[in-house]
Structures are given as structure tokens and as C-alpha cells.
VODRENLUM-205638 format. One record per residue (C-alpha): x, y, z; residue in three letters. Coordinates in nm, 3 decimals. Example, Ala and Ser with C-alpha at 12.3 -4.5 7.8 and 13.67 -1.06 7.14 Angstrom:
! VODRENLUM-205638
{node {1.230 -0.450 0.780} 'ALA'}
{node {1.367 -0.106 0.714} 'SER'}
//
This chain:
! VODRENLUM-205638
{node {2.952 -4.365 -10.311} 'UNK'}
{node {2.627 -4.460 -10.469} 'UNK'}
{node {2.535 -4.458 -10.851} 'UNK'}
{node {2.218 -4.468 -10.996} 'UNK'}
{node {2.231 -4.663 -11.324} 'UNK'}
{node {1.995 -4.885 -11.530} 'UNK'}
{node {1.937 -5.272 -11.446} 'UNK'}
{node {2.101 -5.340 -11.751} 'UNK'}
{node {2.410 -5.164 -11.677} 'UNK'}
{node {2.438 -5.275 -11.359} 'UNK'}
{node {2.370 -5.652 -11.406} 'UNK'}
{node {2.680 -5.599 -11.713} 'UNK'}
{node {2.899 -5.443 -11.438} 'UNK'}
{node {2.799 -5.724 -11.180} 'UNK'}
{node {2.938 -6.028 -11.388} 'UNK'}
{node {3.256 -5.921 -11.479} 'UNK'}
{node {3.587 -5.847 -11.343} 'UNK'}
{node {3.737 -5.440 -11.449} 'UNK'}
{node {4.069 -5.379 -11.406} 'UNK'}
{node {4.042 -5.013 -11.259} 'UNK'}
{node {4.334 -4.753 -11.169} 'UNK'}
{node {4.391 -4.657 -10.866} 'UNK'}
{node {4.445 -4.305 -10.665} 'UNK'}
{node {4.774 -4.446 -10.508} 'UNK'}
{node {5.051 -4.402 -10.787} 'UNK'}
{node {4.827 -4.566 -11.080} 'UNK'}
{node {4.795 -4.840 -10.954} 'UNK'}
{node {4.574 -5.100 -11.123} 'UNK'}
{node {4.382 -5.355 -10.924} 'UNK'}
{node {4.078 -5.554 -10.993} 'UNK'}
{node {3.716 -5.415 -10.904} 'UNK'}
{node {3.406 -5.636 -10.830} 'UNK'}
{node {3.062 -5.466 -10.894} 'UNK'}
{node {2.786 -5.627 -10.715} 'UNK'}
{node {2.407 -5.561 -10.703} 'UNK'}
{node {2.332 -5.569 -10.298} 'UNK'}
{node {1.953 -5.601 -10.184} 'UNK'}
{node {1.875 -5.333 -9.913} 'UNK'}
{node {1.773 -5.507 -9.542} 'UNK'}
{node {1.395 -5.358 -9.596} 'UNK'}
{node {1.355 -5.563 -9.936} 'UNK'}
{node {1.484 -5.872 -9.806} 'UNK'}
{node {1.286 -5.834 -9.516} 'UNK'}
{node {0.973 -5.771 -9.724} 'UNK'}
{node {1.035 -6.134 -9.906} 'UNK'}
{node {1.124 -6.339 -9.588} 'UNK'}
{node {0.756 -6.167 -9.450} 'UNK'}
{node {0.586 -6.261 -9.817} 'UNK'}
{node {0.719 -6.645 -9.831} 'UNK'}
{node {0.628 -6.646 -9.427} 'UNK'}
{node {0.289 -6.580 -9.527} 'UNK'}
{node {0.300 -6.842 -9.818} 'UNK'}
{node {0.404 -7.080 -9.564} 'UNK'}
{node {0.105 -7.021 -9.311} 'UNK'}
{node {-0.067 -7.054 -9.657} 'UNK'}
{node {-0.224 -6.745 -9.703} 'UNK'}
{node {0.016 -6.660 -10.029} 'UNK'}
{node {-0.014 -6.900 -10.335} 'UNK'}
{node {0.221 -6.941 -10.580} 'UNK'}
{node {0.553 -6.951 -10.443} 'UNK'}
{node {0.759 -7.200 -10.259} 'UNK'}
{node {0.834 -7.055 -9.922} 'UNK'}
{node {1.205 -7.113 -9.834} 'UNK'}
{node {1.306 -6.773 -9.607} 'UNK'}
{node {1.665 -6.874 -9.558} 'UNK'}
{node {1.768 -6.792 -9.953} 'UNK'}
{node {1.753 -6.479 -9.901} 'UNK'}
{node {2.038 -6.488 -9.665} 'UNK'}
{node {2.252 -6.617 -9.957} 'UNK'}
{node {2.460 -6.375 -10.118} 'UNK'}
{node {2.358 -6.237 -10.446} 'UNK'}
{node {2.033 -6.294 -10.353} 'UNK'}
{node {1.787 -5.978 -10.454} 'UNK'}
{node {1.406 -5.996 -10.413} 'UNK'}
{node {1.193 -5.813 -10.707} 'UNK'}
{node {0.845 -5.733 -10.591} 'UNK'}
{node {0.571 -5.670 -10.850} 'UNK'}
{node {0.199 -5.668 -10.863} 'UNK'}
{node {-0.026 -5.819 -11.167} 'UNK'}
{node {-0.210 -5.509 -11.314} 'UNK'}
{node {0.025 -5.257 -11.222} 'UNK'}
{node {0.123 -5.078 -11.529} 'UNK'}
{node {0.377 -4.786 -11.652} 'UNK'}
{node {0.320 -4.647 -11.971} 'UNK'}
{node {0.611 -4.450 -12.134} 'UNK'}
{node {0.637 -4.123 -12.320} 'UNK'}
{node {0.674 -4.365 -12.608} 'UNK'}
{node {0.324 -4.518 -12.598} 'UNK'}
{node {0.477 -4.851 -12.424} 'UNK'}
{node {0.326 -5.001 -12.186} 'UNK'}
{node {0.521 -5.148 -11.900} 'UNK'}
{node {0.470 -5.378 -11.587} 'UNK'}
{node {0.728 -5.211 -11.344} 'UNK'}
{node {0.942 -5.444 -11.128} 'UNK'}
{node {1.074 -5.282 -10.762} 'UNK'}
{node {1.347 -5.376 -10.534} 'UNK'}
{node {1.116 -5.325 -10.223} 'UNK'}
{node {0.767 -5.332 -10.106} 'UNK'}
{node {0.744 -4.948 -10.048} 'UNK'}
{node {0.816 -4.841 -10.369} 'UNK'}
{node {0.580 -5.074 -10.551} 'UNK'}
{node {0.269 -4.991 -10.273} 'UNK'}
{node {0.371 -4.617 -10.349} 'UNK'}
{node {0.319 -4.657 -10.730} 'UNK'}
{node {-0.003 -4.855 -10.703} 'UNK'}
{node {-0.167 -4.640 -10.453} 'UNK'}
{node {-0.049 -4.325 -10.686} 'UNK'}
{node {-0.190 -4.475 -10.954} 'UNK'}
{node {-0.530 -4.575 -10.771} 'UNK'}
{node {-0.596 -4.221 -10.567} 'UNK'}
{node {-0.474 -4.375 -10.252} 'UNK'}
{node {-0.709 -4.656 -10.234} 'UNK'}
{node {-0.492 -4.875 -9.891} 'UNK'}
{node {-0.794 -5.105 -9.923} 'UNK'}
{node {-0.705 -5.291 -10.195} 'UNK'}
{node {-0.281 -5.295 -10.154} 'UNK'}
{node {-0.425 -5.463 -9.794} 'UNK'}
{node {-0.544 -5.733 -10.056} 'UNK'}
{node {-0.259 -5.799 -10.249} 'UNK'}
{node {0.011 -5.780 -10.007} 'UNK'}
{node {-0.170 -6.049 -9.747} 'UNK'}
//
């Protein structure tokens, strides 16, 4: 079963212990939330700190083998990229993979691959 819930909620849910009942007879047992990074996201970092390595990335250290720790989850952002809510906020959006945040910025820009070339090399 997956649940789509707010950051918030799940980072609350994902450092505490629930006591939970059970379908079998009421049972009540202990549940463990966790917040699990997909294989494409982690993926996308261990390609991004690769690069930083070779040295054509600044501003990160490169250490790939992290993200084989658990509880490890990479955020991918991109300076300039903004969401501005029905409010009149104005947001910079944080994704847990590459594909969403290249979707938003090229929706955003009419499609222009030119420049998410740029800021993803």
C-alpha cells in the first residue's frame, strides 16, 4: 500500500514508534514508518557526486557509497526554480528525483533541454 502524505507528516511518522492493531484478533504490535528513497533518485545522486568527483560539479563532497546507507534520501533542487502558491508565496520546490525536478523546470521554461543540459552536468 502506498500513501501520499506531506513531508511533514511523514518525517513525524518516520521517528516514532505507533502501537497499531492488528487484523488477527486485535492484536497490537509495534509499526515502524520509514521514508525509503526510490532506486532512480539514488541513482541520480551517486551519477551527480560522480560528476563532482571527475570535477565537473562544485559544491559538494563526492562520497557515492552514503547513499547505500539506510535512511539515506537524496533531495534534488535547482537555484532559480520557483513555485508560487495560490497564496501569493513564493516557493523553491525540493524533489525526490531528477525527473520530476527537470519536468518542472522545463514546464516552467517552454521546454528549453538546453539549459537543464547546463545545470545537471
Amino acid at each position: 500500500k502506498i500513501l501520499v502524505i506531506p513531508l511533514a507528516i511523514s518525517l513525524q511518522l518516520a521517528l516514532r514508534n505507533t502501537q497499531r492493531k492488528a487484523v488477527n484478533n486485535g492484536i497490537l504490535f509495534s509499526t515502524y514508518n520509514d521514508i525509503v528513497a526510490s532506486e532512480e533518485g539514488i541513482k541520480d545522486a551517486r551519477i551527480y557526486e560522480e560528476q563532482q568527483k571527475r570535477g565537473a560539479l562544485t559544491g559538494i563532497t563526492a562520497n557515492t557509497d552514503k547513499w547505500s546507507q539506510k535512511g539515506r534520501v537524496p533531495i534534488f533542487s535547482i537555484e532559480g526554480l520557483t513555485i508560487t502558491k495560490p497564496d501569493g508565496t513564493v516557493k523553491s520546490p525540493r524533489y525526490f528525483n531528477r525527473r520530476d525536478l527537470i519536468s518542472e523546470w522545463l514546464r516552467q521554461r517552454g521546454g528549453d533541454e538546453g539549459a537543464v543540459e547546463k545545470l545537471i552536468q
